[in-house]
C-alpha positions, 0 to 999 in steps of 0.5 A: 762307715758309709758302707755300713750304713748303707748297708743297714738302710739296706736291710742286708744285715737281715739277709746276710749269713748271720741273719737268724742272730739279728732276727733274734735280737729284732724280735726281742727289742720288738718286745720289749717295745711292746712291754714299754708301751703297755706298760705306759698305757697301763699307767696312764689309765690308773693315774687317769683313774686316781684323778677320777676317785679324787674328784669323787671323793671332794664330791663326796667331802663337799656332799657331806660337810653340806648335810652336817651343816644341815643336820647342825641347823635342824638341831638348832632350839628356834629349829625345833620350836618352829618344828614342834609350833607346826605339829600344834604343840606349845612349850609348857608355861610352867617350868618342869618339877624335879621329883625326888624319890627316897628309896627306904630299906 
């Protein structure tokens, strides 16, 4: 057993006779090495890039439950008076009068 680690510190399973075989399988976990970390890197940008969008959309949420509030006050009838008082108009002192029309035949 020591000899065939020493063997394998060496390096002399990448010169011996059957050397093209270990090549071979070198090259195939150097790949697969290669995919895996590709892979993981890949991942970690789109779980980088959903935390992104995440907090834009709570931005977003947050920019347009503000504007509804807003929108909500601005509907509001002391809103619309104070609105209207501005721009020189008054409400009528005489309440409105429904009209009735009877169609005839």
């Amino acid at each position: 057993m020591k000899k065939g680690l020493l063997d394998i510190l060496k390096g002399k399973f990448l010169v011996s006779g059957a050397a093209p075989k270990n090549w071979l399988f070198l090259f195939f976990a150097s790949f697969l090495a290669t995919m895996m970390i590709s892979s993981s890197h890949q991942a970690d940008k789109k779980v980088y890039e959903i935390s992104k969008l995440n907090e834009e959309v709570r931005a977003l949420r947050s920019e347009f439950v503000k504007n509804r509030r807003d929108l909500q006050q601005l509907k509001l009838e002391s809103s619309l008076k104070k609105t209207v008082l501005d721009k020189g108009l008054k409400p009528s002192e005489n309440p409105p009068k429904k009209i009735v029309v009877i169609a005839s035949n």
